[in-house]
N, C-alpha and C positions, 0 to 999 in steps of 0.2 A: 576363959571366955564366959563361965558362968557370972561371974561380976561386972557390975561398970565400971568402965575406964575411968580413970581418975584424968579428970578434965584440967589440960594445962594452959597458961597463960602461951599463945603464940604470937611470934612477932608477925607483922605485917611483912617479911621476906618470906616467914615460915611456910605462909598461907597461902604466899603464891607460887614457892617453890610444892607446895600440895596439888594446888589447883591445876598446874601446867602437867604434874606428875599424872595425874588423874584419867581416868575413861571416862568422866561425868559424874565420879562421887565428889561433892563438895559440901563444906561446912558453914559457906558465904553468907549472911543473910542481909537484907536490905539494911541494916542498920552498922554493919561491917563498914572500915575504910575502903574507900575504892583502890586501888592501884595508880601510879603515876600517870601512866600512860594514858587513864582513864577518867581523871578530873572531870567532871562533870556537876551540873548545879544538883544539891545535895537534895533538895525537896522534890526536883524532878526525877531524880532517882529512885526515889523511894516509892515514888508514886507507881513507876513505871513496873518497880519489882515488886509492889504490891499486888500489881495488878496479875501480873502475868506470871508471876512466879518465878520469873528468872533470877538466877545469881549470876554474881560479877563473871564467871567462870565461861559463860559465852562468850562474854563480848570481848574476850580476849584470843579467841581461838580465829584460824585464819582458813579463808576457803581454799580446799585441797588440788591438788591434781591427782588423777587414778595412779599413777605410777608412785606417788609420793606416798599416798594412803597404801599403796600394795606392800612398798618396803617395809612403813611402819607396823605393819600388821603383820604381815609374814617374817617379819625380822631377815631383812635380805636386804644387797648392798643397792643403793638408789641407781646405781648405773645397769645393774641387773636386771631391775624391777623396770626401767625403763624398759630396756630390749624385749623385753616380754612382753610388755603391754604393747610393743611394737609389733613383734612374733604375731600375737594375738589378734592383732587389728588387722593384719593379711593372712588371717587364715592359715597360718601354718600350723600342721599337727605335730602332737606331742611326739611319737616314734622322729619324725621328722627334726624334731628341735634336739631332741637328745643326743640325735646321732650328728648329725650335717651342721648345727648352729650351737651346739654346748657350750664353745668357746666364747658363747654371748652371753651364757645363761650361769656362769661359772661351773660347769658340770652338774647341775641339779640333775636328781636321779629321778627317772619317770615318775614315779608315786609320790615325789617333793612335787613335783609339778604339777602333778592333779590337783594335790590340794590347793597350789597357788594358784590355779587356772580357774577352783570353784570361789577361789576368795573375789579372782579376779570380776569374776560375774559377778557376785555379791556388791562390790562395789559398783558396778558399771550402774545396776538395777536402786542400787541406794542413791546413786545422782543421778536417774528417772526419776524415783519418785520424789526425791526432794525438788526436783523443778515441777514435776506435774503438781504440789501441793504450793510452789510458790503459784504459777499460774490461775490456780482457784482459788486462793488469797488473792491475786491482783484482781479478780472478775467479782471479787465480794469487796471490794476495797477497802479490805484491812489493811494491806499489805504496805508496811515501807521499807526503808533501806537494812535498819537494821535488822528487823525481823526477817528479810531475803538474808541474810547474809548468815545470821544465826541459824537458819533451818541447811544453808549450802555447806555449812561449817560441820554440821552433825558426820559423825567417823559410821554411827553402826543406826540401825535401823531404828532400835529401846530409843536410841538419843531424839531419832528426827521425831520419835511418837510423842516424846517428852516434849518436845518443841512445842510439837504442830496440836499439845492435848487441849491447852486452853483455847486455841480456836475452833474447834472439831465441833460440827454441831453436835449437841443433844438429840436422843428420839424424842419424838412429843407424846410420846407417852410415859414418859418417865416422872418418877415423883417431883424432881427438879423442873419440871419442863411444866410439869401441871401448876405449881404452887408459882412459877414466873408467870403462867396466865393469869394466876387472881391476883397481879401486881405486887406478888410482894418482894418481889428481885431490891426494889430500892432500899425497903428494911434488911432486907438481910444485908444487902453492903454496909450500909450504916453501923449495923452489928457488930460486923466482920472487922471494918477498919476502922470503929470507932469513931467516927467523926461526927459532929455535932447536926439538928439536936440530938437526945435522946428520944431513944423509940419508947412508945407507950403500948400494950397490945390493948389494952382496952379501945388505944382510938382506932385501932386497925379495925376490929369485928364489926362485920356487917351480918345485920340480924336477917337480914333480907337474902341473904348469898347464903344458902348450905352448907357450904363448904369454908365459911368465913364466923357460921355463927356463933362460936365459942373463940376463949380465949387458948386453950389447947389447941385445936384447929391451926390456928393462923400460926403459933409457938411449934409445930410440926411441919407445916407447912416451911418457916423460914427455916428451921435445922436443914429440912433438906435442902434447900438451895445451895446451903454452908456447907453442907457434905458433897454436892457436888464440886466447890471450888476448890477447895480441901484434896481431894482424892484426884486433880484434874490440875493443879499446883505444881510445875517443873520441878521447883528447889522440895517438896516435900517426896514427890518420886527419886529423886536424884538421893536424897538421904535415906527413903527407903532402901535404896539398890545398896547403899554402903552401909548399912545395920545388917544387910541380908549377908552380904559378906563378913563381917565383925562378928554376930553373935554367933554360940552354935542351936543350926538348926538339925531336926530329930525326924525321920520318913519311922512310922509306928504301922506295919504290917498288922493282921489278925484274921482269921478265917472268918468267912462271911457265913451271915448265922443261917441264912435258906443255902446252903451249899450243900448240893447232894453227892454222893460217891464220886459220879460220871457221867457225862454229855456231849453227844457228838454236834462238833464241831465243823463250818461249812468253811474250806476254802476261799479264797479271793473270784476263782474259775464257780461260783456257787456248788459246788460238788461237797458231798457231805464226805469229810474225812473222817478217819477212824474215831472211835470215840477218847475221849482227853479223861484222863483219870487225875480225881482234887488231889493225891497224895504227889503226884509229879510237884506240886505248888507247897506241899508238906513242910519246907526248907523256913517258908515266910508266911506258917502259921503264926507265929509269936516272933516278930521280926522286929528290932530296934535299933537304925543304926545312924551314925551322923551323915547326912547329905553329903558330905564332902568323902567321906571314904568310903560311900556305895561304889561298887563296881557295874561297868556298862553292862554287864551280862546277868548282874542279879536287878538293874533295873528292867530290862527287857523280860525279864522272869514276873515280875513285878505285875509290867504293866500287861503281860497277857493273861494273867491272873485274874486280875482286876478286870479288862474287860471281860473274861470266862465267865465272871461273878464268883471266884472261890473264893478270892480276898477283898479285903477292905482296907482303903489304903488312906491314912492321913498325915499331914504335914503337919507337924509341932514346934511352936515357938517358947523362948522362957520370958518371962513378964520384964527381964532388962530390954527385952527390944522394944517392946510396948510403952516403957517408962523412956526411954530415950527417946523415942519415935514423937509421944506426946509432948514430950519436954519441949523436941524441936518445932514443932509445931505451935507450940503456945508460946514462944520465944517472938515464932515469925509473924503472928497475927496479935498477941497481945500487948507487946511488951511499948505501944504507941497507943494514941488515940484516949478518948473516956473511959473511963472504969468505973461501970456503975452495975449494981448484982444483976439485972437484966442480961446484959452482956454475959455478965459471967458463966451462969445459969443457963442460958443458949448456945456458949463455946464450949461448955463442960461438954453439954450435953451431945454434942453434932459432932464434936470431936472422938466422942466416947463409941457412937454408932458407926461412924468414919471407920474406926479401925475395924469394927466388930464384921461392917459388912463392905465393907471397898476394899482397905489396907492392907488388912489379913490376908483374905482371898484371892488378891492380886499377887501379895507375897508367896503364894502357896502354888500359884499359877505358874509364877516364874521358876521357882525351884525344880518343880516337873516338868515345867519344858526345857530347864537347863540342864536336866537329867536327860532327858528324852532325846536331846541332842546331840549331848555326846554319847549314849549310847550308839544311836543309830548312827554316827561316826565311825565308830568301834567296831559296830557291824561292819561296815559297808567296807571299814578297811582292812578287816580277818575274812570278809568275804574275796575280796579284790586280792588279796596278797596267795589266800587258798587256791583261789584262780588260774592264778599266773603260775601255780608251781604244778596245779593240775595239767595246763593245759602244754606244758615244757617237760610234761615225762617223755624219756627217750622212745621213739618206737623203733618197736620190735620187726625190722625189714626181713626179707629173704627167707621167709615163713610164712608155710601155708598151715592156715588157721581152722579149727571147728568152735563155733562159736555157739554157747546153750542157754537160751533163756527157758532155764526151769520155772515150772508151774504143774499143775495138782490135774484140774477139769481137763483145761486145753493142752495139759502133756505138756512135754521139755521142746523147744521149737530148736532146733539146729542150722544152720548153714553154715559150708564150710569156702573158704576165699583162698583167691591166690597169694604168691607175693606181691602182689601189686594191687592187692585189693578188691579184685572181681570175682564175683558170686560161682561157684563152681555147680553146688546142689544143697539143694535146702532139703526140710523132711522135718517129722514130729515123732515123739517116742512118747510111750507112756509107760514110765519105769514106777510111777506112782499112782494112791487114790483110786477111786472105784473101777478103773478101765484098766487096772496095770496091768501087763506084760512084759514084764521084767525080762523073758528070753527074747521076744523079737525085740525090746530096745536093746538088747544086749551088741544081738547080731545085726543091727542098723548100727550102731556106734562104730564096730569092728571093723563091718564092710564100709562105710565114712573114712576110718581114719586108713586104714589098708590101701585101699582104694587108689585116693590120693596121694598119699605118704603124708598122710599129714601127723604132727609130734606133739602138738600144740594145741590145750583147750584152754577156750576163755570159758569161764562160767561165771554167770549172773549174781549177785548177790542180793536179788529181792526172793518171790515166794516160790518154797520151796527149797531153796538155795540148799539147806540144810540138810533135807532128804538125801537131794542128787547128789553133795559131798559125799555121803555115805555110801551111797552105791558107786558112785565112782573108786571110791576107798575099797570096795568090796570086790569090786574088778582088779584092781592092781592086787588087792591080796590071793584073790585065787587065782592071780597069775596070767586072766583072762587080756588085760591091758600088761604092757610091757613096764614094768616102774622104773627101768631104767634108761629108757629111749621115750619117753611118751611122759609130760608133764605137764600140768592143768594151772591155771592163774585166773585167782578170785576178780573180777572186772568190775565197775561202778555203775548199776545197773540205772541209776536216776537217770531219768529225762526218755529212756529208750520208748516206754510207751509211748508218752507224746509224740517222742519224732516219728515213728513208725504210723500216726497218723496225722501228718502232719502232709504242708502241700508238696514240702521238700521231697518226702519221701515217695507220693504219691508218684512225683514228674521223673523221680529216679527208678523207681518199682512199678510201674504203672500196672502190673497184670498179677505182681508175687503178693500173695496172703501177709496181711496187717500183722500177723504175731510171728511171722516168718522175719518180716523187716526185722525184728529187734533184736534177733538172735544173729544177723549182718550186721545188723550195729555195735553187739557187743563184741564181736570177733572183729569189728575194725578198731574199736575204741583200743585194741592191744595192738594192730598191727600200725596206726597212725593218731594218737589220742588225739593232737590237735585237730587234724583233717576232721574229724568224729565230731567231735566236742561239739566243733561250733556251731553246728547244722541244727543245736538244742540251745535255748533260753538259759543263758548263764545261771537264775534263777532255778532252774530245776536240776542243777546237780549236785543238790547235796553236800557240798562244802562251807555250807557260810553258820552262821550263829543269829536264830531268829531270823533270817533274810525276809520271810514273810510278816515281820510285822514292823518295816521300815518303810520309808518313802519308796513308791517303786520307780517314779523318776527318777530321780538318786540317782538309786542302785542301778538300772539301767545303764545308764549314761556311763555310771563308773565302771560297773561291766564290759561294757562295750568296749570302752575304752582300753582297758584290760586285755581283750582279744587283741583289737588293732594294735596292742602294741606287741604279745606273745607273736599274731603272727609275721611281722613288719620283722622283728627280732629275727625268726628262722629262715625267713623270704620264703617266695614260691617262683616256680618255673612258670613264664608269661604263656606259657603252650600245652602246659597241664594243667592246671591249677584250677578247679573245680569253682563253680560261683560261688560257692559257699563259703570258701576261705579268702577268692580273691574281692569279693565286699568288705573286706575286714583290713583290707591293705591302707595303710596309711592314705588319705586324700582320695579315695574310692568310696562309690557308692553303691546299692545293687544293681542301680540302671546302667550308672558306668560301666560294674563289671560287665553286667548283661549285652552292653556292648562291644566290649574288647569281647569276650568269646563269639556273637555275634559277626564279627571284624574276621578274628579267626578262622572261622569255620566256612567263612562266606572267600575271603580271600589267602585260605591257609597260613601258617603258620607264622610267627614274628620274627622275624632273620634279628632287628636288633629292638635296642629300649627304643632307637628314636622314632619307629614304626608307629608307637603307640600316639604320635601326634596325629597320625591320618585317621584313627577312631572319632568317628562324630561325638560328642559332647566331653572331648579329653581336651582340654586346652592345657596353656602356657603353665599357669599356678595347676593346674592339679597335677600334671607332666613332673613339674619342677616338687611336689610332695610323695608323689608314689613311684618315681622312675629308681630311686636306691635300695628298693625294697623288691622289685621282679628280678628274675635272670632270666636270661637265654641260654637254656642249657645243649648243649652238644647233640645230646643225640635224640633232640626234639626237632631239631634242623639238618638233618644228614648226616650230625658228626663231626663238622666243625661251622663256628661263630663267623661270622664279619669282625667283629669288635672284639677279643677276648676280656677288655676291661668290663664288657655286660653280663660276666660269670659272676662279678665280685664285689664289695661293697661302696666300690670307688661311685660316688654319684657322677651321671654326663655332664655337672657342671664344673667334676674338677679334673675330667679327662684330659686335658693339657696340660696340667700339671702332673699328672700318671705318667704321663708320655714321656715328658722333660727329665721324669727320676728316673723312667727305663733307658732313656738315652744317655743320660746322666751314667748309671751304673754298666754300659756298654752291653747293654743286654736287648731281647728283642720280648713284643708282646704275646708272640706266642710262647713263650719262657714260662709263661705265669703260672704260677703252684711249683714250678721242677723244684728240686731242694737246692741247686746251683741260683736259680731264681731269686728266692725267701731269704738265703743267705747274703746274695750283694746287697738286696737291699736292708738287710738288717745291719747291716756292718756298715750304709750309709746313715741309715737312721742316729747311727751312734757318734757321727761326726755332726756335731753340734754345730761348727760352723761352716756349712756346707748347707746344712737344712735351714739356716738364718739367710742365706746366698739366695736359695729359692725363693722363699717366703718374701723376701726385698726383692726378687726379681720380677716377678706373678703378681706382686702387689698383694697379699692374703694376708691374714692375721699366719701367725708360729701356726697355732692349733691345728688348724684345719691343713695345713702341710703334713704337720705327725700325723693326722689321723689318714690320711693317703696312702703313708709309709706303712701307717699299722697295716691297712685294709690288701695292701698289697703282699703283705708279708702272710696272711692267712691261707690255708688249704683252702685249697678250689672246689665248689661244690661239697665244703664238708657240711654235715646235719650238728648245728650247731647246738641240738640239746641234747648231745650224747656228753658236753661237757657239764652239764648241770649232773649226771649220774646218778639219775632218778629212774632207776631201771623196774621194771615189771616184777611182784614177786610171785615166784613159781612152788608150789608147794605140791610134797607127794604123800605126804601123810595128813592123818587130821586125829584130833582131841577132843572130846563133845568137853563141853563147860562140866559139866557132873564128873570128871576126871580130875579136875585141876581142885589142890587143898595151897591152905594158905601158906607163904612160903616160896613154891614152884619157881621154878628159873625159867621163864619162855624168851621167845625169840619175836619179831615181828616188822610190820610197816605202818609207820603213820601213814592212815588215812584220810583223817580229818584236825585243825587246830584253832583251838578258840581261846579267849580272853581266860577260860578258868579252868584248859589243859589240852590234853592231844589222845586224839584217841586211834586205837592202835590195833590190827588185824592180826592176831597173834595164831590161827588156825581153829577157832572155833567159830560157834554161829553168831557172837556177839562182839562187835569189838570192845575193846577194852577203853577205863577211862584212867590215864596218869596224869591226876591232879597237878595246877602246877606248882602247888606247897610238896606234890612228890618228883619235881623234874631236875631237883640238885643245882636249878638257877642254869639249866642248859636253853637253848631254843632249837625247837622241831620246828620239823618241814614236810608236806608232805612229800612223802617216799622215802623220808629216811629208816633205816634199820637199826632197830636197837636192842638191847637186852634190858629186858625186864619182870621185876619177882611180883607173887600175885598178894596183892592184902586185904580185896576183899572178894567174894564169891554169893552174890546175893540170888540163890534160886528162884526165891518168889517171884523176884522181879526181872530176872534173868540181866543181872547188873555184875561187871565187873573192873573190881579196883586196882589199876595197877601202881610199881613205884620205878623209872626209870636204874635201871644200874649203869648202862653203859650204852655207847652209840658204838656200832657195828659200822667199820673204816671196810669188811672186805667188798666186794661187786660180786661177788659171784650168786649165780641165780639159784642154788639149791637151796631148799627151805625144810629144816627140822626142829623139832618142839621136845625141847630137853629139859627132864624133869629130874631132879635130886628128892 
C-alpha cells in the first residue's frame, strides 16, 4: 500500500462490473465510454459532467424501497427485511417481534434487531431528507428529473451530500463567494474548462476596485473560485473516498506540550469529578498506528485525551494519495479545452491549495468520524450486552437481607429487608474516621442480624468499601460474626446515590434519611437486581466502556431498549409489579403503567390479561404488544386464575390454539406445569404430523404452533434467570492487594467486560484487569467464575494484572482466595 497501483487497461464490462460493485468509489470520468444503456449525445454529456461532477455511476443506480435498501445493507433476506419494515410501520416491539412474530423475521436475535431497527431509522431519515433537498431544489429551480432521481437514488447520507454538494449554496463570506462578487466566476470557468477565448489578467484589473487592482489580486481571487468547484466536485469526492480506502492512512498520537500532571474534570450533570491524571493517557504518549487496525477502545481513549488537552492528535497521509488524487483531478479538468501557461499556472496552483486546505482536511475529518463511529458502536454495544447480563443475575429470594453502604463522615448506613423486599429497620454505624466506635457498630450489627435472623450482607463497593471488608473480616475472625452461617456479598454500588435522591425514591421513602435509601437499595440490588436496576439510569451503572463520551441518545434509546427487553424476557405479575419495572414492559409507557396500577388499586386486583382492556389509555395495539409479557399469578387473586393459559407465555391471541392441543392431548387446563401435563404435550410436539394438522387446521404459519407447544411445556411461574446461572458471589475471607506476589492462583467474578478485557472481583479492593491477549481466546460474561494467576501487581497505581487459567463450571456460592 506504500506504492501506486500499477494502472491497467480495463475493459468497458470491467468498469461497469466496478461501478455497480461499488458504494460510490468510481473511476468514471467525463471522457470514459458511456454504458449501453446509457447512449447519450457525447458533447452533452460532457458538458453535464463537467459541470456538476458527476460520473456515469449515478445515472445507472435506481430509486430504492426501504425494505430493499434494509436487506442490502443489513445483509438479510428481502422477504425478512420486508416483514420488518412491516413489524416496524405498526409499531411493534422488539421483545414482541422476537418472541410472537420470529417466524417472520427468520429468528433474528434481539441485539440483530436493534441494530437493523437503527439502520432501519437511518434510512427512513435518509428518504426525508433526500425529498426535503429535492423540494428546495424544485423552489430554487434547479431541479430536473434527473437530478431528483440521482439525489432519490443515494443509499447513505456521504452519497446524498456528494449529490446535493454542487448546489449547496456558499456563505457569503467566503473567499469563493467574495471573488464571485467582483465578477470573476466567468474567468475562472473559462480557466477551468478551457474554452475559448483566452483569459488575460491584465484585462481583468480594475485600478479603480481595491480589491481588482493588481494582477495577483484578481490571479487569487480566480484560484479560489477553482478551489471551491474542485473540493465541491461529486466525481473528485467520490475518488477521494476510494484513495481513503486504498492508501494507508497513519493516526500519530503525542503528548501535548502545555499538559500538566492533572486536572479535574466536570461531568455531563456540570459536577466536578475527580481529578483525571495525564499518565492514564500515558499508552498514546508516542502512539502510531494504521486507521484500520486502531481499536474502538483505544479511539475513545484517544479522543478523551485529546479533548482533556493531554494529547495531540494528527492524521497522516503518504504523498501516493496526494499524487493520485492530483493525477485524477488534472485528468478530469485538463485533459480538454485550451492549453495555454495561464491556464496552467492557475490549475497548478488552485489545485495545489485545494488539497493543502479542503482535500486533506476533509480526508482527515472523515477518518475521525469513521473512527468515532465505530467506536461509539463498540460502546454502546459492550454497554448494551453488559446490561442485559447485569440486569439477568439470578435473585437471591427467601432471604432476609442487611444491606451497608459504607462511608468514613456519614458512617456505614444499614437497612435490613424481608424476603419480599420490605424495609424491616434502618440505622448508621460508625465503625470508621473521626467518630468511630467500633464497639457500638459492633453490637448494632449483632443486634441487626440476631434480631431478625438475618445470614446475609450486601456490601457496597464505593467509599470505604475497603475499610468495612476488614472489619467485617475482623468480626468473623474473633468469632464475634458466625463465619459459617452468616456470609457477606460485595454489591454494585453505581447509581445508588442518585436513586436515593431521586423522585422515585423520594415517592417510595418519603419520610426515611437520603443515605438510609441507598443502603435499601443495595440490599435489594442482591435480593431482586432487576427490580433494583431499573429505578436507576442505565448510564450510571458502571458497566459500559467510556459510556460518557458517546451519544447520549444513542445509548439511551439502546439502554432502554435493553431493559424492555431483560424485563419482557422474565415477565412480571399484573398485581405486583411495581411502576418501575412495569414502564419497561414491552408496549408500556410510565402513564400507561401509572394507569394499570391506578386501575388496580381503584378497582383491585386483575382476575385475567383481558382486564387490561378496561384500563383507559390501553388499547387494541398496545393490549396485543404487552399482554405476553404480564401474568396473573395465583396467589395475587385468591389462589386460583380464571384463565390458567395467563400463568404462561402463551399470548391471548393464540389461546385457541392452547386449548385445541390440550384438548388434543386429552388433558384439562388446569393440568398446566403438572409433569403428567409437560409430558403429553412434549410427546405431541414430537409427532411431526399431527402439529402440520394444526397449523392447516388454525390456519397459522408451523412456527408459531411450535412455539405454543414450547410455552406450554414450560414450568409455571418459574424465575427464568435462574437459567442463565449468574448467581451472587458470597465471599468470607478477604486478601488486601499488598498480599498477592506474581504467580498467585486466585479465584473470582467478572464484573465488568470490555473491547480490551474483563475485569474481575477476585476479593481485594481493586478489581483485577485479564487482558484479552491474556483470556486464551475464551469469552466472559458478567458473573462468570474463573480461575486466574496474577501477572502484574502495580502498587503505585493500585493496578492489577491478571491472566485467565480456567472458567469455574461449579454454582456453589462459597468463595476462597487460594494461594501457592
Amino acid at each position: 500500500s506504500e506504492a501506486p497501483a500499477t494502472k491497467k487497461r480495463r475493459t468497458k464490462k470491467d468498469k461497469e462490473n466496478e461501478l455497480c460493485q461499488s458504494n460510490g468509489a468510481t473511476e468514471s470520468t467525463a471522457g470514459e465510454a458511456l454504458p449501453p444503456d446509457q447512449e447519450v449525445d457525447r458533447a452533452a454529456y460532457t458538458t453535464t459532467a463537467a459541470s456538476s461532477g458527476r460520473s456515469s455511476f449515478w445515472g445507472r443506480r435506481k430509486v430504492w424501497n426501504i425494505h430493499e435498501l434494509l436487506a442490502e445493507t443489513e445483509n438479510i433476506q428481502t422477504t425478512a427485511a420486508r416483514n420488518i419494515v412491516q413489524l416496524f410501520e405498526n409499531e411493534n416491539t422488539i421483545p414482541f417481534i422476537c418472541r410472537y412474530r420470529r417466524d417472520l423475521v427468520d429468528h433474528i436475535t434481539p441485539e440483530r434487531l436493534r441494530d437493523i431497527r437503527n439502520t432501519y431509522t437511518d434510512i427512513v431519515d435518509l428518504r426525508k431528507k433526500a425529498e426535503n433537498i429535492v423540494h428546495q431544489l424544485e423552489r430554487e429551480n434547479v431541479l430536473n428529473t434527473d437530478i431528483r432521481e440521482e439525489l432519490m437514488c443515494a443509499k447513505t447520507n456521504e452519497e446524498l451530500e456528494f449529490l446535493y454538494a454542487p448546489y449547496k449554496p456558499a456563505s457569503k463570506g467566503t473567499l469563493a463567494e467574495r471573488a464571485k462578487a467582483l465578477g470573476l466566476q466567468e474567468y475562472a470557468d473559462c480557466l477551468l474548462s478551457g474554452m475559448a477565448p483566452k483569459v488575460e489578467l491584465s484585462a481583468i484589473v480594475n485600478r479603480d476596485n481595491a480589491d481588482l487592482a493588481t494582477e495577483e489580486q484578481v490571479l487569487t481571487g480566480i484560484c479560489n473560485i477553482i478551489i471551491h468547484n474542485i473540493s465541491k466536485n461529486t466525481s473528485v469526492l467520490e475518488e477521494l473516498r476510494r484513495l481513503q480506502n486504498v492508501h494507508r492512512i497513519m493516526l500519530k498520537c503525542s503528548k501535548a506540550k502545555s499538559t500538566t500532571t492533572s486536572k479535574t474534570c466536570k461531568s455531563t450533570s456540570g459536577i466536578a469529578d475527580k481529578k483525571l491524571d495525564s499518565t492514564k493517557f500515558e499508552n498514546y504518549f508516542n502512539f502510531l498506528a494504521d486507521v484500520k487496525s486502531i481499536k474502538p477502545h483505544q479511539t475513545l481513549a484517544i479522543n478523551r485525551g485529546e479533548k482533556l488537552k493531554f494529547l495531540t492528535v494528527k492524521v497522516e497521509t503518504n504523498s501516493y494519495l496526494k499524487n493520485d488524487l492530483t493525477r485524477f483531478i488534472s485528468e478530469q479538468y485538463m485533459s480538454e479545452g485550451l492549453n495555454y501557461p495561464l491556464r496552467r499556472e492557475v490549475f497548478s496552483r488552485a489545485l495545489d491549495e485545494c488539497f493543502t486546505k479542503k482535500l486533506h482536511p476533509l480526508l482527515c475529518r472523515q477518518v475521525r468520524a469513521e473512527l468515532k463511529e465505530k467506536a461509539t458502536r463498540a460502546s454502546i454495544e459492550v454497554f448494551g450486552k453488559n446490561l442485559k447480563q447485569l440486569l439477568l443475575m439470578s435473585p437471591l429470594k427467601g432471604e432476609r437481607i442487611l444491606g451497608i453502604d459504607p462511608g468514613y463522615t456519614n458512617g456505614c448506613k444499614l437497612a435490613v429487608i424481608s424476603e419480599t423486599a420490605d424495609v424491616l429497620e434502618t440505622g448508621v454505624i460508625y465503625p470508621h474516621g473521626r467518630q468511630s466506635n467500633r464497639k457500638g457498630a459492633e453490637q448494632k450489627l449483632v443486634h441487626l442480624l440476631s434480631n431478625y435472623n438475618c445470614r446475609i450482607i450486601a456490601l457496597g463497593n464505593g467509599t470505604a468499601c475497603r475499610d468495612t471488608e476488614m472489619w467485617l473480616t475482623s468480626l468473623f475472625q474473633a468469632g464475634i460474626l458466625d463465619s459459617q452461617s452468616i456470609r457477606y456479598s460485595m454489591v454494585n454500588e453505581n447509581g445508588a446515590s442518585i436513586y436515593s435522591c431521586s423522585d422515585v425514591a423520594t415517592k417510595e421513602f418519603p419520610t426515611m434519611d437520603r443515605n438510609e435509601i441507598s443502603a435499601v437499595s443495595i440490599a435489594r440490588r442482591l435480593n431482586d437486581p432487576l427490580s433494583e436496576y431499573v429505578k436507576i439510569e442505565p448510564r450510571h451503572l458502571g458497566v459500559g466502556m467510556y459510556q460518557h463520551d458517546v451519544n447520549e441518545k444513542t445509548l439511551t434509546e439502546t439502554l432502554n431498549d435493553v431493559v424492555s427487553e431483560c424485563v419482557s424476557y422474565v415477565g412480571v405479575d399484573l398485581n405486583t409489579a411495581s411502576l418501575n419495572v412495569l414502564k419497561h414492559i414491552a408496549g408500556l409507557s410510565e402513564k400507561k403503567a401509572e394507569k394499570i396500577i391506578e386501575h388496580r388499586n381503584g378497582k383491585g386486583p386483575f382476575q385475567s390479561r383481558k382486564d387490561l382492556l378496561a384500563v383507559r389509555s390501553i388499547g387494541e395495539k398496545t393490549y396485543i404488544q404487552c399482554a405476553g409479557f404480564v401474568r396473573i399469578e395465583p396467589l395475587s387473586v385468591g389462589g386460583k386464575v380464571q384463565n390458567p393459559l395467563d400463568c404462561t407465555w402463551v399470548h391471548p391471541e393464540s389461546y385457541k390454539l392452547a386449548e385445541a392441543v390440550v384438548q388434543e392431548c386429552e388433558l384439562k387446563l388446569s393440568d398446566i406445569g403438572k409433569p403428567k401435563f409437560k409430558e403429553r404435550i412434549k410427546q405431541l410436539a414430537l409427532t411431526t404430523s399431527k402439529v402440520e394438522q394444526l397449523a392447516q387446521k388454525h390456519k397459522l404459519p408451523l412456527e408459531r404452533v411450535k412455539f405454543v407447544l414450547d410455552a406450554l411445556q414450560r414450568e409455571l411461574l418459574q424465575d427464568y434467570r435462574a437459567d442463565l446461572d449468574k448467581r451472587p458471589l458470597f465471599k468470607q475471607g478477604l486478601t488486601r492487594l499488598e498480599d498477592l506476589s506474581l504467580g498467585d492462583i486466585v479465584t473470582g467474578a467478572v464484573t465488568n467486560v470490555t473491547h480490551f478485557g474483563a475485569f474481575v472481583d477476585i476479593g481485594v479492593e481493586r478489581d483485577g484487569l485479564i487482558h484479552k491477549s491474556h483470556m486464551n481466546n475464551c469469552e466472559l460474561s458478567i458473573g462468570d467464575r474463573i480461575v486466574a494467576s496474577v501477572l502484574k501487581v502495580d502498587m503505585q497505581r493500585r493496578q492489577l494484572g491478571l491472566r485467565l487459567e480456567n472458567m469455574l463450571e461449579e454454582t456453589d456460592t462459597s468463595f476462597t482466595l487460594k494461594t501457592e
